[in-house]
C-alpha positions as CSV (number, residue, x, y, z in Angstrom):
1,X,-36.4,-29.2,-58.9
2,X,-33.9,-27.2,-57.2
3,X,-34.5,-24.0,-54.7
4,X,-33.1,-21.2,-54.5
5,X,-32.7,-18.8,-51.4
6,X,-34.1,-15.1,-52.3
7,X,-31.3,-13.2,-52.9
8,X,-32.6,-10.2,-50.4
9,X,-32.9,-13.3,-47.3
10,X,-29.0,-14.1,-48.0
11,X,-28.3,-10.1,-47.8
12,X,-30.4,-10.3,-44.5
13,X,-29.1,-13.2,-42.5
14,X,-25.4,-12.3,-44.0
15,X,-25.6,-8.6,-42.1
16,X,-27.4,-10.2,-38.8
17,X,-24.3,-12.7,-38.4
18,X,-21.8,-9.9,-39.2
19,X,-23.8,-7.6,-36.1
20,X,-23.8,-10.7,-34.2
21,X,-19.8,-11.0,-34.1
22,X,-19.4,-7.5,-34.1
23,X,-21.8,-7.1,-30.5
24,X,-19.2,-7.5,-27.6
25,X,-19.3,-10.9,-25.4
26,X,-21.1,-10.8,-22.1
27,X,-18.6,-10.7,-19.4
28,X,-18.5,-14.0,-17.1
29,X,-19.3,-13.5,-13.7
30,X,-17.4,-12.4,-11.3
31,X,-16.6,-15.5,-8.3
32,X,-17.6,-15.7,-5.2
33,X,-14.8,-14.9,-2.7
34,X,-17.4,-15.2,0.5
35,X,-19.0,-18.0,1.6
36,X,-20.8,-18.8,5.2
37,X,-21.4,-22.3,6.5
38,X,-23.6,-23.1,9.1
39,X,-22.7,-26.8,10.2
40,X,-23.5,-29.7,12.7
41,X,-22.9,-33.5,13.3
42,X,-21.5,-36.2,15.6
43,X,-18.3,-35.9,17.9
44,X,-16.8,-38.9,20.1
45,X,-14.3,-37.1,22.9
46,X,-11.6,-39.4,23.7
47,X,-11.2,-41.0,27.1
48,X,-9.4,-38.6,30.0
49,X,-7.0,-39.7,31.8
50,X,-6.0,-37.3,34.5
51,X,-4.3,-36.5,37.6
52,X,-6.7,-35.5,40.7
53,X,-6.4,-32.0,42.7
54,X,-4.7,-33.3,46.2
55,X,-7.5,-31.7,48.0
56,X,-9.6,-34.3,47.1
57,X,-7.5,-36.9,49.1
58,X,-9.7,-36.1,52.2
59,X,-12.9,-37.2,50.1
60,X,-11.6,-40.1,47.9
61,X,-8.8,-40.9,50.0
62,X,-4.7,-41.5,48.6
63,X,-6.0,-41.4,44.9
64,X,-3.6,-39.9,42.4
65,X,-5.3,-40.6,39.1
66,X,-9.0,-40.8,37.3
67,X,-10.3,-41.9,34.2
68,X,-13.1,-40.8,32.4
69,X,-15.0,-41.6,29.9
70,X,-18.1,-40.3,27.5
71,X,-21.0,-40.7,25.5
72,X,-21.0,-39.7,21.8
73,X,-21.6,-35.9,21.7
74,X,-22.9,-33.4,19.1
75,X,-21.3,-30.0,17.4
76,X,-22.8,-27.4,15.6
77,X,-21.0,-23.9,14.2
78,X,-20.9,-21.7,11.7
79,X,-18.1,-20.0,9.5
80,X,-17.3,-17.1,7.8
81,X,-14.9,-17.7,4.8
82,X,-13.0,-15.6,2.3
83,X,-11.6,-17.1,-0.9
84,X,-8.6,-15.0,-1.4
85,X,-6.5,-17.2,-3.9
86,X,-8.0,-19.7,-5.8
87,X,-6.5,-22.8,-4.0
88,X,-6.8,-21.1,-0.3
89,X,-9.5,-19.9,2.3
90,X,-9.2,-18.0,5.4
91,X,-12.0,-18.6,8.1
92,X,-13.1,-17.5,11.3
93,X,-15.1,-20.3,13.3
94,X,-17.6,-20.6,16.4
95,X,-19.1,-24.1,17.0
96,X,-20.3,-25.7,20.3
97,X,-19.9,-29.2,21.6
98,X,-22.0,-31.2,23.9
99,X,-21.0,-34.3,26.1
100,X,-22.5,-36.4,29.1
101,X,-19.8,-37.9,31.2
102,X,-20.6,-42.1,31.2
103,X,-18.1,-43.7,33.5
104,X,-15.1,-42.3,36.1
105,X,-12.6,-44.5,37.5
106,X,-10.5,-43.9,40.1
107,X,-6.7,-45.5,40.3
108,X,-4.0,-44.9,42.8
109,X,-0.2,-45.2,42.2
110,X,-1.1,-46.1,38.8
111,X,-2.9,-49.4,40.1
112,X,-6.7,-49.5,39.7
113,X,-8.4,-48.4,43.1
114,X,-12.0,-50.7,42.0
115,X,-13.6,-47.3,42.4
116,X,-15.3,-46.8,39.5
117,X,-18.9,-44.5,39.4
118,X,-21.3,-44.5,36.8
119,X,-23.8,-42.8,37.5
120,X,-22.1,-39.2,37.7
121,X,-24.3,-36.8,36.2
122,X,-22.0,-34.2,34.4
123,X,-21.9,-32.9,31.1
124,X,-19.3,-30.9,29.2
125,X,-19.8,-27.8,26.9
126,X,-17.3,-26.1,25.0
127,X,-17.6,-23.5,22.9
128,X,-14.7,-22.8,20.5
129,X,-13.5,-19.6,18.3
130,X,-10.8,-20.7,15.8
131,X,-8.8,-19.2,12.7
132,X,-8.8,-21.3,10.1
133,X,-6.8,-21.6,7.0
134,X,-7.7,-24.7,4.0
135,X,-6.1,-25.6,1.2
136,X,-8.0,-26.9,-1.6
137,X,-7.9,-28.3,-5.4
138,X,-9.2,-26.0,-8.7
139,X,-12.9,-26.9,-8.6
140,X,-13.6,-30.6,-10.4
141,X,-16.7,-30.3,-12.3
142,X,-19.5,-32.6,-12.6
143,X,-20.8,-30.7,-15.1
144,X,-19.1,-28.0,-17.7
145,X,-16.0,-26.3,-17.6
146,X,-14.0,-25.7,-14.3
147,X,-14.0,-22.4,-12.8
148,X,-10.5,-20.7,-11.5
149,X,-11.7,-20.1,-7.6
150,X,-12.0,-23.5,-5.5
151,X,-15.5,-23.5,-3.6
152,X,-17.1,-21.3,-5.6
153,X,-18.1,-22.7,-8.5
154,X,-20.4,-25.5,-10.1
155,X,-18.0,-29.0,-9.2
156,X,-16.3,-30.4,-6.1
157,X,-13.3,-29.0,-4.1
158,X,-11.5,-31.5,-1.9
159,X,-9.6,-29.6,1.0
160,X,-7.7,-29.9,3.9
161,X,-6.4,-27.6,6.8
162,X,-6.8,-26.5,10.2
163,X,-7.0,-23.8,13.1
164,X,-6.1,-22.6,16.3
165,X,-8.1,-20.4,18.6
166,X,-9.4,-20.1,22.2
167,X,-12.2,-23.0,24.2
168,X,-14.3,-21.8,26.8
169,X,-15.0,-25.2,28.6
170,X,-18.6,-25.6,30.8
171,X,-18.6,-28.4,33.5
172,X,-22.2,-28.7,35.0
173,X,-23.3,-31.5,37.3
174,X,-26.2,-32.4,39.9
175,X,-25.4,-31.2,43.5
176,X,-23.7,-34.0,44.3
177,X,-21.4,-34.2,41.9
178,X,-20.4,-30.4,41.7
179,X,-17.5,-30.9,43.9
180,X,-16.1,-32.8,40.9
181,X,-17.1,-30.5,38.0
182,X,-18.4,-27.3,38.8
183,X,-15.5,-25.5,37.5
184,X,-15.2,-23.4,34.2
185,X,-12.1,-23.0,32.3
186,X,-10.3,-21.7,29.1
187,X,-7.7,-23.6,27.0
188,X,-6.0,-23.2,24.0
189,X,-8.1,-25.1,20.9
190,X,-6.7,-26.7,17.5
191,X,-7.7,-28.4,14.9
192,X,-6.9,-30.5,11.5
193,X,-9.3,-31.9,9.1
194,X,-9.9,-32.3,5.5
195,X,-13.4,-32.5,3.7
196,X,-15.4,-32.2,0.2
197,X,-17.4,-29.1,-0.8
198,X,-19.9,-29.2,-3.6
199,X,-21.2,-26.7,-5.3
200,X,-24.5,-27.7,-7.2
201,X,-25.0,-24.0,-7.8
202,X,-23.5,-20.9,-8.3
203,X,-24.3,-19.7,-4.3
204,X,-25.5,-23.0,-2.7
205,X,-23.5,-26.0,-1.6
206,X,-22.8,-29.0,0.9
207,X,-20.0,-29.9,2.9
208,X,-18.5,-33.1,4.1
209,X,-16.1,-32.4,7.0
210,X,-13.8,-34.5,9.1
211,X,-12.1,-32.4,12.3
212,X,-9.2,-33.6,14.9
213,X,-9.8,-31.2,17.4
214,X,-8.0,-30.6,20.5
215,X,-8.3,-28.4,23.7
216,X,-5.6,-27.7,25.7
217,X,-5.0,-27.0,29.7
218,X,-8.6,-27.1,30.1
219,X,-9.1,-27.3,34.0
220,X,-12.5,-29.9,34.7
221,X,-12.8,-28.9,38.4
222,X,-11.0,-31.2,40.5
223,X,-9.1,-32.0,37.3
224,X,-5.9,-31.1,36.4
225,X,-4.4,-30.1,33.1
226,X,-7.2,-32.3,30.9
227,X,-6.3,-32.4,26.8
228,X,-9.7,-32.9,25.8
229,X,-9.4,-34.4,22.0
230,X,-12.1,-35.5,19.7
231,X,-12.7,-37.1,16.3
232,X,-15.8,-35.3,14.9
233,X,-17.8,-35.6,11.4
234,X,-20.1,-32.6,9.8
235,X,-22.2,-31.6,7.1
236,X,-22.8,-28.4,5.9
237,X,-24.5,-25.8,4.1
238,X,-22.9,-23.5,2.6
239,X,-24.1,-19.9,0.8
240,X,-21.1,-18.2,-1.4
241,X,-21.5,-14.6,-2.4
């Protein structure tokens, strides 16, 4: 036996679908352009090599050269970003870094001396404030559609980039060894890097950073003109709104 629908129920669901299309769409939201990163991880500062302040030659006699050498070290930061294109940020940039000097040998007329010390306690601060500027793909979904602004929506952005700013370097040491590093210095900072950012919501994500950085000119005490360069690898937390 065959049904049939009331003819009043067709009338009915007929005029709900007609008010349906007729009711305008919801607009989409609107992207986040802001974002703030709060970030930390490991940092390995490459060997110094550097010339020594002729006023030490009294001390350490005709010595002309030193290298030095760390342990692994730590940085932390935070950013504050602005989306203001959909395949660029802009960032400003504070992060610290921490290192304990391991080993300092001493060489003369380019010729190892056989003065080497390892047990100089120092240890090495420097606090950077950099510009930044990264370039990134259209957001790659995991899941959906992709959105137009890179970093702030549901996917993964690969970026790359880098910065300049000022370092504000921190030599401390034991008493006897702050002859050597007592001194505190400026220098001109850089770096270059690339990473991954993931949204897994609309205002939270991670970030997987790698950063060459470089500080210029920093005086180290009895050190002169010391490029202090590090290969350093973050993750992040990052809050778009």
């Amino acid at each position: 036996m065959r049904r049939h629908i009331p003819a009043f129920l067709v009338t009915v669901l007929a005029g709900s679908a007609a008010q349906a299309a007729d009711l305008p769409s919801l607009p989409a939201p609107e992207p986040a352009n802001w974002s703030f990163t709060a970030f930390g991880g490991a940092s390995w500062l490459d060997g110094v090599h550097t010339e020594i302040d002729p006023s030490l030659d009294e001390i350490l006699g005709p010595v002309d050269n030193a290298d030095i050498d760390f342990d692994s070290g730590f940085l932390i930061g935070g950013a504050m970003g602005f989306t203001f294109v959909d395949w660029a940020r802009t960032e400003i940039e504070v992060a610290y870094a921490s290192y304990d000097l391991k080993s300092l040998a001493i060489s003369e007329d380019g010729a190892p001396s056989g003065d080497t010390f390892d047990d100089v306690d120092a240890n090495f601060g420097v606090l950077t404030v950099m510009g930044n500027m990264w370039f990134g793909l259209n957001t790659l979904p995991l899941v959906g559609e992709p959105v137009n602004t890179a970093g702030s929506g549901l996917g993964v952005s690969p970026y790359f980039g880098g910065g300049i700013g000022v370092a504000f370097v921190n030599n401390t040491g034991d008493a006897a060894d702050a002859f050597l590093f007592a001194d505190d210095s400026t220098g001109l900072a850089w770096q270059v890097g690339a990473g991954i950012r993931w949204n897994f919501v609309s205002n939270l994500g991670l970030d997987l950073g790698y950063r060459y950085r470089n500080v210029t000119n920093a005086g180290m005490g009895s050190w002169d003109d010391v490029n202090l360069a590090s290969q350093n690898v973050t993750l992040g937390v990052v809050f778009n709104f």
